[in-house]
N, C-alpha and C positions, 0 to 999 in steps of 0.2 A: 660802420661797426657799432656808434654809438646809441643809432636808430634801432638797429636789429636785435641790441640788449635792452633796451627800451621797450620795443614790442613783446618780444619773452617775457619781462618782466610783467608788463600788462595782462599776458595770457594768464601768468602761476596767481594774480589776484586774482583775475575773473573765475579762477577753477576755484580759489581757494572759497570764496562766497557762493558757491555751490552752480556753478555749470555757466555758459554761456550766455551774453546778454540779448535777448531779441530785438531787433531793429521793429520800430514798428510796421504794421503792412499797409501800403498803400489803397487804399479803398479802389474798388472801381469805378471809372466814372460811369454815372447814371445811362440808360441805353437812352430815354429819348430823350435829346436835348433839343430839340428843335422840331416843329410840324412836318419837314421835309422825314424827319428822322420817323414819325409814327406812319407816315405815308408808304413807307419802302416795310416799315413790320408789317403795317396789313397786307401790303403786296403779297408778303410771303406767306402770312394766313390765307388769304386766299386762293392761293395757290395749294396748299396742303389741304385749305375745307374741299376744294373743288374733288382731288386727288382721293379721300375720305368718300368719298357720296359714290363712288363705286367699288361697293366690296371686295368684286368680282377681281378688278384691277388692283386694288390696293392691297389685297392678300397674297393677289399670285405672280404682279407683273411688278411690283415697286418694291426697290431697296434705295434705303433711304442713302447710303454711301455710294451707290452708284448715280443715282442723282440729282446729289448734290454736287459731285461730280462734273457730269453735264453741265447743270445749271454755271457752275463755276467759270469754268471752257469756253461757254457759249460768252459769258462775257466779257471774255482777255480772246474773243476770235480767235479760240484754237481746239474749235469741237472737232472731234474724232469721228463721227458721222458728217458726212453731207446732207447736204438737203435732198438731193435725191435720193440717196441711200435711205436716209429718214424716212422719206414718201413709201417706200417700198417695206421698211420695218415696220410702219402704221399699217400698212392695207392686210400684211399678212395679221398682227396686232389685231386689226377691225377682225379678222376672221375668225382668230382663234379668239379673238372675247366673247364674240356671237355664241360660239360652239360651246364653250365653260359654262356660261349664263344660261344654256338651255340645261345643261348637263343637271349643273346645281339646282335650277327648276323641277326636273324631273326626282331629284333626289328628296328637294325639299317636300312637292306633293304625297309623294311614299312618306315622309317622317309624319305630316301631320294627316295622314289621313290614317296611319299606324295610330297617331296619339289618338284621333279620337274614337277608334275601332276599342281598345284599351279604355280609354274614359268612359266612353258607357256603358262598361260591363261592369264599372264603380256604384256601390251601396249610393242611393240618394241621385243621380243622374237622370233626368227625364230626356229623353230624345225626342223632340218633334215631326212630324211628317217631311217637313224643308229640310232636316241633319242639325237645326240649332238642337247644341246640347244646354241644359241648366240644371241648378239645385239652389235649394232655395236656402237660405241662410236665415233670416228675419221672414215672418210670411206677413205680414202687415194686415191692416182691418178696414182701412178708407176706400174709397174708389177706385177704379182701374181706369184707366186712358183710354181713349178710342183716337185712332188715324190722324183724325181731322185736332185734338186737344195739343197743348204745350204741356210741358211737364217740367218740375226742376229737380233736380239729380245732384249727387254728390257721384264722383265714381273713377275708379281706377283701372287703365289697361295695360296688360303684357303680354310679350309674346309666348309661346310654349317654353320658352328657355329662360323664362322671369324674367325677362328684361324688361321695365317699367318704360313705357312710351309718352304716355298721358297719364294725369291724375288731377282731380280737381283738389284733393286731397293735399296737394303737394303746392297747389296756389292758392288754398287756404280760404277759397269761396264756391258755392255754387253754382251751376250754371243749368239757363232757363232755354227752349228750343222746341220747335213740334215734332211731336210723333213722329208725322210721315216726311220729315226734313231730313235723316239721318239714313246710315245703311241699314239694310233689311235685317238683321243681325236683333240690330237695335228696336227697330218700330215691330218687330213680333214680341221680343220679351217684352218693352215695356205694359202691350196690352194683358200680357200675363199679369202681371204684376199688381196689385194696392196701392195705396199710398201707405207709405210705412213701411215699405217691404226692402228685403236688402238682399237681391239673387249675383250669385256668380253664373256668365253667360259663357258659354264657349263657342265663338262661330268661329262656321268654317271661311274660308277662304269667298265660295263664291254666294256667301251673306256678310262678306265684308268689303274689301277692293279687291277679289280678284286677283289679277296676273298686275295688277300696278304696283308702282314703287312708289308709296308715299311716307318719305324722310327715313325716319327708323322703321317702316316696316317694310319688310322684303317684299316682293310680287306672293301669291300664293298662298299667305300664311293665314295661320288661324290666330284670330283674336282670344284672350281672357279678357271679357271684363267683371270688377264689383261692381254693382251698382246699388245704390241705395236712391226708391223713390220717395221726395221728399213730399213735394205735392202735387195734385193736378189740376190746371190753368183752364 
């Protein structure tokens, strides 16, 4: 009893000095304590970059609570799939991803060939015979580049949806390269071009890569680039 009047007691000061006292909070401990420790996070980064690198999949087949899930299961040996069953969830998997990634193909061709249908009927657009579109921003007064010269360039690329892929812009130096080393996109504007000059280029798909997947840009897509010519080599 004389503990319990004790305690009460304790409470009616702690209110009386204005509310409850906080214990302090235990920190967390740090994640990596150890090399073994950074070895098991990359894992798992790599695992998520690999899972990222296809859109296709990652948009329409991955929920992050389901597998994690999995992942969890698989290592207390108590996955809810078999391996065989698995086998047979992949192969239909492989099919239907074929079938969405042409789908999307075919969607994405229609959007960029709508944009640049739209873009050239824009004030200042010149259209070439090949379909590169341009306008010239800066028109410069130096020389122009032929196939065979290098040239150094300042210059930034996105895709129709602004999304910045490349910029030299953004690592803060120039970069030097030949003419005829680059995509077709590229080695016709720049003989347009002076030195000094600073054009926005719009290629299409196939005066860029094409049906390929390189990093951030889709198969199919149309390039924007800035360019600005600095000199010629």
């Amino acid at each position: 009893m004389k503990k319990l009047v004790l305690a009460g007691a304790a409470a009616i000061a702690l209110a009386s000095c204005g509310g409850t006292k906080k214990l302090p909070e235990t920190p967390e401990p740090p994640l990596f304590q150890s090399f073994q420790d950074s070895v098991a996070y990359y894992m798992g980064v790599s695992i998520a970059e690999n899972i990222k690198k296809d859109k296709a999949t990652y948009e329409n087949y991955f929920d992050k609570k389901v597998f994690l899930t999995g992942f969890q299961e698989a290592l207390k040996d108590s996955a809810q799939i078999s391996e065989k069953e698995g086998r047979q969830v992949m192969t239909r998997y492989s099919r239907e991803l074929l079938e969405l990634q042409e789908k999307l193909k075919e969607e994405r061709i229609a959007a960029q060939k709508a944009f640049l249908e739209e873009n050239a009927s824009k004030d200042g657009i010149i259209t070439t015979e090949s379909g590169l579109q341009y306008e010239i921003i800066t028109a410069g007064t130096g020389a122009s580049p032929e196939a065979s010269d290098r040239v150094e360039v300042h210059y930034e690329g996105t895709l129709t949806d602004g999304t910045v892929f490349d910029s030299s812009y953004e690592r803060g130096e120039s970069i030097t390269f030949g003419v005829g080393q680059v995509i077709a996109g590229w080695t016709e504007v720049l003989q347009l071009m002076k030195e000094g000059a600073k054009y926005r280029a719009y290629i299409p798909a196939d005066l860029a890569y094409g049906d390929r997947d390189i990093g951030e840009i889709p198969p199919g897509s149309t390039l924007i680039f800035d360019i600005e010519l600095i000199k010629v080599k």
